[in-house]
Each structure stands twice: as C-alpha cells, then as structure tokens.
C-alpha positions as CSV (number, residue, x, y, z in Angstrom):
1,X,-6.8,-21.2,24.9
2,X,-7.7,-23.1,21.3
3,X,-8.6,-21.6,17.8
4,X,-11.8,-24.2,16.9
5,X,-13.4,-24.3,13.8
6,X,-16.8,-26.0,12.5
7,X,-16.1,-29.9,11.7
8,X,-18.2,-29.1,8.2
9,X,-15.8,-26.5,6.9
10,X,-12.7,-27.3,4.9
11,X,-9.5,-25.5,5.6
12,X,-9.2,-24.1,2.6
13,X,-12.6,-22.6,3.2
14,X,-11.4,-21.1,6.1
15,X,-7.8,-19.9,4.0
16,X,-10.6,-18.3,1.6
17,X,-12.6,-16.5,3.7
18,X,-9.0,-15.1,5.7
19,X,-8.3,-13.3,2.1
20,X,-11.8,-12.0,1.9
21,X,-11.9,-10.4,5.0
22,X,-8.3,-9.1,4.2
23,X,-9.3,-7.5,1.5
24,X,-12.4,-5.7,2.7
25,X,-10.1,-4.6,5.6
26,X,-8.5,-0.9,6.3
27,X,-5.2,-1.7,5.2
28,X,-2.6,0.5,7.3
29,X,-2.7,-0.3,10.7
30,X,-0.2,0.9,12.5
31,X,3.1,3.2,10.8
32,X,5.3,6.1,10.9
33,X,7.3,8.3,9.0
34,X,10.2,11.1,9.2
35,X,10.3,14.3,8.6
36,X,7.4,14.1,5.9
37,X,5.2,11.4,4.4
38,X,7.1,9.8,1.0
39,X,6.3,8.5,-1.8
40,X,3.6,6.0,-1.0
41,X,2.0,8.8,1.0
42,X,1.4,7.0,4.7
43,X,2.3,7.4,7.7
44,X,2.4,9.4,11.4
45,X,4.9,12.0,10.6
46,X,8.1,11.9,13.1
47,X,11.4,14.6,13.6
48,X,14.1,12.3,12.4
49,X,14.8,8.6,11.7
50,X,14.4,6.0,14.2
51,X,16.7,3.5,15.8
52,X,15.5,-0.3,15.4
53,X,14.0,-0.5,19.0
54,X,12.3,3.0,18.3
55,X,11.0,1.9,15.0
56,X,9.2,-1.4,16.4
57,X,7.2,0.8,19.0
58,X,6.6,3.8,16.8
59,X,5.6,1.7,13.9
60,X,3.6,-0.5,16.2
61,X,5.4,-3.7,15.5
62,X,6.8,-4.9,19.4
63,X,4.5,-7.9,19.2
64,X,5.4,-11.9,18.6
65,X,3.5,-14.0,16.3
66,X,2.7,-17.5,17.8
67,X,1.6,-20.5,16.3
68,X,-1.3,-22.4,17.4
69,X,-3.0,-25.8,16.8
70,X,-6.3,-25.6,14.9
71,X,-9.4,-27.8,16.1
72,X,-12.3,-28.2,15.3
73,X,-15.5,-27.7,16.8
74,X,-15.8,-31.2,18.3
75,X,-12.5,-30.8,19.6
76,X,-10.5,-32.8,16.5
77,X,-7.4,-31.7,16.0
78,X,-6.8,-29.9,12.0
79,X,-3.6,-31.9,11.2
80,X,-1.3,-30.3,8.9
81,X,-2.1,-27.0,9.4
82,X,-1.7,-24.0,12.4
83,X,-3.2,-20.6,13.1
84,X,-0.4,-17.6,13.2
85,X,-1.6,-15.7,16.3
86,X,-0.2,-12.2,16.9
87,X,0.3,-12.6,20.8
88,X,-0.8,-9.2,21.7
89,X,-4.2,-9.5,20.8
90,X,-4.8,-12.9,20.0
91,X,-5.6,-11.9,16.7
92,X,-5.5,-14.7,13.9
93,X,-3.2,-13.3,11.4
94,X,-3.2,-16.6,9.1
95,X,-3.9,-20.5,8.7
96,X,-0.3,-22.1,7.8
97,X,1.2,-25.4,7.1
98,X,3.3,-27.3,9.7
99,X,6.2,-26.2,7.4
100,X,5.9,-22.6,7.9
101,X,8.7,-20.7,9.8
102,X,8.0,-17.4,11.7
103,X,10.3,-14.6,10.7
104,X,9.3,-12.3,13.5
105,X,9.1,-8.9,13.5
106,X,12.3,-8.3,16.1
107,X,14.3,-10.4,13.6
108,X,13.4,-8.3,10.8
109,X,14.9,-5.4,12.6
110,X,18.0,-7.5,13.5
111,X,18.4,-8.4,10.3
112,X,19.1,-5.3,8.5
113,X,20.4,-3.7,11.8
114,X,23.5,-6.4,11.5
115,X,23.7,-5.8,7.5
116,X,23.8,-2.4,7.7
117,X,25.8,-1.9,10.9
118,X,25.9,0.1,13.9
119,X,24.1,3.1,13.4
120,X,21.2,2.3,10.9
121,X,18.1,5.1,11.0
122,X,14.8,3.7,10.2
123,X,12.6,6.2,8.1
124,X,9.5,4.6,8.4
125,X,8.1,1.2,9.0
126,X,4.3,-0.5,9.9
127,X,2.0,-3.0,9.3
128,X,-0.8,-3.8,6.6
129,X,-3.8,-5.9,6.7
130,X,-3.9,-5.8,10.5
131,X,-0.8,-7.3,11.2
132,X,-0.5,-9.6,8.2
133,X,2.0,-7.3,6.5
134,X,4.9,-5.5,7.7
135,X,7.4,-3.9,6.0
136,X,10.4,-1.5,7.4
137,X,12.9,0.9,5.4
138,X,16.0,2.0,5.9
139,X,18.5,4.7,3.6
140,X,21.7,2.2,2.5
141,X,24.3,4.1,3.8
142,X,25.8,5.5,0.5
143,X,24.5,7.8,-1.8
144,X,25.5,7.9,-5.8
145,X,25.9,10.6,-8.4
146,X,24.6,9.2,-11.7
147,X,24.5,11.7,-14.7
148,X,25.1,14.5,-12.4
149,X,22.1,13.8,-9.9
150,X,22.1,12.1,-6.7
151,X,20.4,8.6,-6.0
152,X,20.2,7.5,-2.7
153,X,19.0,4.2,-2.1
154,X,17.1,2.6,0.4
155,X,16.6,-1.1,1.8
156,X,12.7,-2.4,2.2
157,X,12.7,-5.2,4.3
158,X,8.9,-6.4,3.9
159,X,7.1,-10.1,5.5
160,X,3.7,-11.7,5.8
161,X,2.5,-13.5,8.6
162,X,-0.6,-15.1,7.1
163,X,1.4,-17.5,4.5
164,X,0.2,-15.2,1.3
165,X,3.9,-14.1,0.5
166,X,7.3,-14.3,1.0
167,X,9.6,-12.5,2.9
168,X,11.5,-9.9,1.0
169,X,14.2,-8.0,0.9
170,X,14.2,-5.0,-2.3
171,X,16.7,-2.3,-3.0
172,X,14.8,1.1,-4.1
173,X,16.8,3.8,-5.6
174,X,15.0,7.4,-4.8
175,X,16.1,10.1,-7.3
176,X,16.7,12.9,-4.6
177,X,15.2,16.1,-6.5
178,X,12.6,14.9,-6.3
179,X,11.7,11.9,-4.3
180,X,10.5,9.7,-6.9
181,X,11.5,5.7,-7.4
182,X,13.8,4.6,-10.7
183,X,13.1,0.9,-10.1
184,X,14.2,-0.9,-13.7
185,X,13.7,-4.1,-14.7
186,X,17.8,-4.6,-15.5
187,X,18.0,-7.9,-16.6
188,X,21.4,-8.1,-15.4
189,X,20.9,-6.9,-12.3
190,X,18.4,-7.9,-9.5
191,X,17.4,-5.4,-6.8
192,X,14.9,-8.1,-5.0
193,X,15.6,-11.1,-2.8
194,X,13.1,-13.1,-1.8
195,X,13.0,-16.5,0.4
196,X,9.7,-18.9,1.5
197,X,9.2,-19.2,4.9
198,X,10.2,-23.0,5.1
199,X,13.5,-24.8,5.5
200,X,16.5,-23.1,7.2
201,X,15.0,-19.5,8.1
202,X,18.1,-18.4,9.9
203,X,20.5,-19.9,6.9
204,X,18.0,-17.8,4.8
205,X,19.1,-14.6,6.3
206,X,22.6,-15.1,6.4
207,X,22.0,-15.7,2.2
208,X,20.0,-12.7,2.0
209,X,22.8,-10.3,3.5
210,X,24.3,-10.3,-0.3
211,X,21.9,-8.1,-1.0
212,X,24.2,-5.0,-0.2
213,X,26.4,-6.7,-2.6
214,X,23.3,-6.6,-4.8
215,X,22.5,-2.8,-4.5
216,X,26.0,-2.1,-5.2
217,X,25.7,-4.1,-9.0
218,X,22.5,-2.8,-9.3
219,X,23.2,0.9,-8.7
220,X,26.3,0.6,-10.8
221,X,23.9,-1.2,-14.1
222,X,21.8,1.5,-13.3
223,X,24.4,4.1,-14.0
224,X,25.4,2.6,-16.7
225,X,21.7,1.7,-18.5
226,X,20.7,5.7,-18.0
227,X,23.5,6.8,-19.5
228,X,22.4,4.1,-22.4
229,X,18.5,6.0,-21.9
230,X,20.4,9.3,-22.3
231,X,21.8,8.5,-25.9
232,X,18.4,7.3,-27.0
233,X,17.0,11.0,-28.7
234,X,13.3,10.9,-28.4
235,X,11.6,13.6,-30.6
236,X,8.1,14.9,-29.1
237,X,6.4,13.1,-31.2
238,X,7.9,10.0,-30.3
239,X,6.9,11.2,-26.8
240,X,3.2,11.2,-27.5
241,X,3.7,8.5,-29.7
242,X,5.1,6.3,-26.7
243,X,2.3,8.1,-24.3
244,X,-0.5,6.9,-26.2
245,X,1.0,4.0,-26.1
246,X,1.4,3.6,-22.3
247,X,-2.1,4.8,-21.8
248,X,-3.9,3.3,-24.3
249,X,-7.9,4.2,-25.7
250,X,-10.5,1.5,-26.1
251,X,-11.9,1.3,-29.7
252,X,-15.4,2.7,-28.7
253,X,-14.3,4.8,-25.4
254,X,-17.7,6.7,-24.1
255,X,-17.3,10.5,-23.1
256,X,-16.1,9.7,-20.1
257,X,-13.3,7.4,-20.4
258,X,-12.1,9.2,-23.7
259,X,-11.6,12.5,-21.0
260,X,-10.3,10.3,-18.6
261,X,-7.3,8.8,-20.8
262,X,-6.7,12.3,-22.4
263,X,-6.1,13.9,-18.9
264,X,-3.4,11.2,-18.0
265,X,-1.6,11.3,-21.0
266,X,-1.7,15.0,-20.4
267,X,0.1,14.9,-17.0
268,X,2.8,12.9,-17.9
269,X,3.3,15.0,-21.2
270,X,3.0,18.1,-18.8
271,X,6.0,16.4,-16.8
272,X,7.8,15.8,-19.6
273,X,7.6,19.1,-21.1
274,X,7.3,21.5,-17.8
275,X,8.9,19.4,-15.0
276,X,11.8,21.8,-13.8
277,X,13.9,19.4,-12.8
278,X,13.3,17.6,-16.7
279,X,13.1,20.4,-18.7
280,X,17.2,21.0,-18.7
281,X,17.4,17.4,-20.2
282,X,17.8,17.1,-23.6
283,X,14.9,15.1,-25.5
284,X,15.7,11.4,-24.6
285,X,14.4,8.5,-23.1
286,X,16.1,8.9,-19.7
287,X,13.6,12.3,-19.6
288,X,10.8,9.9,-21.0
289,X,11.2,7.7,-17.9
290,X,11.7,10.1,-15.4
291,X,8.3,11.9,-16.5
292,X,6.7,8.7,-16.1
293,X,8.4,7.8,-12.8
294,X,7.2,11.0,-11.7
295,X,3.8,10.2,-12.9
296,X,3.3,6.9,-11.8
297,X,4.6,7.7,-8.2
298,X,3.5,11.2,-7.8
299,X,0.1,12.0,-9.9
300,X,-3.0,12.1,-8.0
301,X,-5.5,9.4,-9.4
302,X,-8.8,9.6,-11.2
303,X,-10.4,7.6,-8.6
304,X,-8.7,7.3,-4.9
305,X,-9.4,3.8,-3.9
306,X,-9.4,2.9,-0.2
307,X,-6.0,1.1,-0.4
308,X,-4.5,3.2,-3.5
309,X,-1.5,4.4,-0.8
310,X,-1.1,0.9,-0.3
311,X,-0.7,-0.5,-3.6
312,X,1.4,2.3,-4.8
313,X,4.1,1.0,-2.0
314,X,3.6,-2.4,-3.1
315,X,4.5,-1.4,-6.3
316,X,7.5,0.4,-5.2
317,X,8.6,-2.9,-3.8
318,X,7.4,-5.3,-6.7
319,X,8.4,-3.0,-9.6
320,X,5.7,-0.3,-11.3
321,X,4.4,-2.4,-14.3
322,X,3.7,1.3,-16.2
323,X,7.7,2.3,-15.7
324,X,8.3,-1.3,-16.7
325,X,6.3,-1.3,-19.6
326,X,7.9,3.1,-20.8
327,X,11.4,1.5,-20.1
328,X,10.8,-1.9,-22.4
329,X,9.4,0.5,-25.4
330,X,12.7,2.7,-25.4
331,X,14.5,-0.3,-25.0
332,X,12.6,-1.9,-28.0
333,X,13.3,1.3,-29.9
334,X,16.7,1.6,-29.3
C-alpha cells in the first residue's frame, strides 16, 4: 500500500491543507477521565485511575504510528519527506521530514511509568485532532502544603504525530479546594520540558526524567513566590483597578461588547470578593491570582467555541496568558 499524491502539488501544499482540515476537525477523539471530568472539562468519566496498559485502551491510544514513503501520482517517489500513518486505520496523521523520530504512544506510557515508578495511576489521557495529539496525566506522587493549603501536582506528558509540535513534558500544580491550575511564569523555575522529534529520541527521554527534579524546584519557588504574593496588600480598588486592566474596553465599545467586558470583570470580582475558599484571605495578590485562576479555568464563556475544552487544556499545559499577564502586574506593583 502507497500514500500518492498529484505530481502538480507541492508538499507544502499538501502540509497546508493537513492544518486546514485539522482545524475544521472535532478535536477530542478518543479520552477518559476518573471519578469526574477536570479542569479542561473532557472526557468519559471512569471509577478510579488507570494503570498504563488500562489507560492506552481506555483512552483509545493502543495504536502504532508508521511511517510511509510519499509518491506521487505518477509513481515518483517525494524525497525528503514521509507520511506518519496511524496503523490502525491507515489514517494519515502528518507529512514529516526524513529526520523525524516517532515517539509512540506505548513509549509515552513507559516513559513516565519508569519516572514515576511502580504503581503510577493515570487520571485521564486521549487524543486530539484525530490522532495527531495525545496527551496523558498522571498525580506526581507527593502532595505539598503551601500557606496552609494543599497542592498536588500532576505530570502531563503530551506529543504530536503530525510534525506541528514537540513532545512535552509540563508539571501542573492543582490547588486541591478547588481544582483549579496555579501555573506561574517563575523565572527561576521551569515547569516545562520540551524536546524536537529529531536526533537521539531515546537519549531525549532519559534527559527529560529531570523533570521530577524540576517539579520539586518548581513547587518549592512556588512556595516561596506566594508567600512573596501574600505580602503584596491589594486594596479593592487596586482590585478593579488591576481587573479593568486584565479585561480591557475598546475606546468606542458598542452595547454589546461594553455588557460583555462588564460581565467578566464582574465574575472574577465576584470570586475575589465571594469565593468561600478566598474570602478568609486577607486583601493581597495571592487572593488576586487565585480569583483569576479560578476564573480563567473555571468561568463559563461568553461564546462556547467548538474546541473551547480543548484550548483551555492547551493552556493548562502552555501557561494561561490571562494568569500570566494578573501575576506580571502584581509583580510590577510590588
């Protein structure tokens, strides 16, 4: 069986069209969760947390991806270039150089299986794009008590097989009241690894096993920059002063968009003010960016877009730009 293609169109035609089509696609293929769907809101609910060889057939991830020459439609061989092919199906998850390395989706499992040790539960795990993205996480197998609330982080392990992204490997802290991501840019403390999928793959992985060494620093800067957030006093009208801020208005907003920015700026001042689990904080910026955690990870959106879910665990990986941008004004205050 060969993957032809017309003689009059380019590759990177073809490498075009491939992120067209993923874009217009339903995003979540297959997945699951445990117990109840978190923070990104996906996901066939399960009882408890899987084992590795449970999670790649619950989450619908026990296929191989193969690689395949290209030709065209005259039978010429595409030099340089091969079609990732998930074997199950035959579907044609991605065109890729000769230089790309398959990380497959049994080694991903291995992989934090071995970091992690004997024992590892998998709370939920799937794939995106129709194969081209999978991701997996697993709870690191510590918890932490940081300004007398627990923090217990988790290990997403997430890989593309169409040569759009890396593979990577991102430490999420979850504050356990009530379930909402703390990811801070530190700047002296990463919480993301991330390696190409050329060169030494397996020599890769071995590198990226610091990353438990990595969570460790990062939960202990973490400790120590909200205790820093704590000591910042933040009157309420530096509140919705930093708000407006974070939500901005357009110079000549129409009726509608006016309403719109008023109701957001509204929820996370709600939060702020009424949250339970805020309210017996004092007025500071680690209450600040908590109310904004819990509204950028939590609030239900003006407009649900077909892949909203999606992106909102993208961002949980990647780093939320509007908790990015809350923490760098406190920090500019400060």
């Amino acid at each position: 069986y060969i993957i032809t293609v017309s003689s009059l169109v380019r590759v990177g035609l073809i490498k075009s069209i491939i992120r067209r089509n993923k874009k217009m696609a339903a995003l979540v293929e297959t997945m699951y969760s445990t117990r109840e769907k978190p923070w990104h809101g996906l996901g066939t609910v399960v009882a408890e947390a899987l084992t590795s060889s449970e999670a790649l057939k619950c989450a619908g991830l026990d296929w191989r991806v193969v690689q395949e020459p290209i030709f065209t439609g005259f039978g010429e061989k595409v030099r340089g270039f091969r079609a990732n092919v998930r074997d199950t199906d035959r579907k044609v998850l991605g065109v890729v150089t000769d230089r790309y390395k398959v990380v497959q989706n049994v080694e991903a499992f291995s992989f934090t299986d071995e970091m992690l040790g004997f024992g590892v539960r998998y709370e939920t795990a799937g794939s995106l794009s129709e194969g081209r993205k999978i991701w997996l996480l697993a709870r690191l197998p510590r918890e932490y008590i940081i300004a007398g609330e627990r923090f217990s982080p988790y290990l997403v392990f997430s890989n593309t097989h169409d040569g759009s992204g890396s593979v990577k490997v991102a430490i999420t802290p979850i504050r356990v009241v009530c379930n909402n991501t703390l990811n801070l840019a530190l700047a002296t403390a990463q919480r993301c690894f991330t390696m190409i999928h050329t060169g030494n793959i397996a020599d890769k992985i071995e590198e990226a096993k610091s990353t438990l060494f990595m969570a460790e620093n990062y939960m202990d800067k973490l400790g120590i920059e909200f205790e820093n957030l704590r000591k910042i006093k933040m009157p309420d009208n530096k509140v919705k002063e930093y708000v407006e801020l974070l939500l901005p208005m357009d110079a000549n907003p129409t009726k509608t968009q006016k309403k719109n920015i008023q109701k957001l700026r509204s929820d996370i001042l709600t939060r702020y003010h009424e949250a339970p689990d805020l309210k017996v904080l004092d007025g500071n910026a680690y209450r600040f960016i908590n109310a904004v955690s819990d509204f950028a990870t939590h609030a239900e959106p003006l407009r649900r877009t077909a892949n909203y879910n999606e992106n909102m665990f993208s961002r949980t990986i990647d780093g939320n730009p509007l908790i990015d941008k809350a923490y760098q004004l406190v920090k500019m205050a400060a």
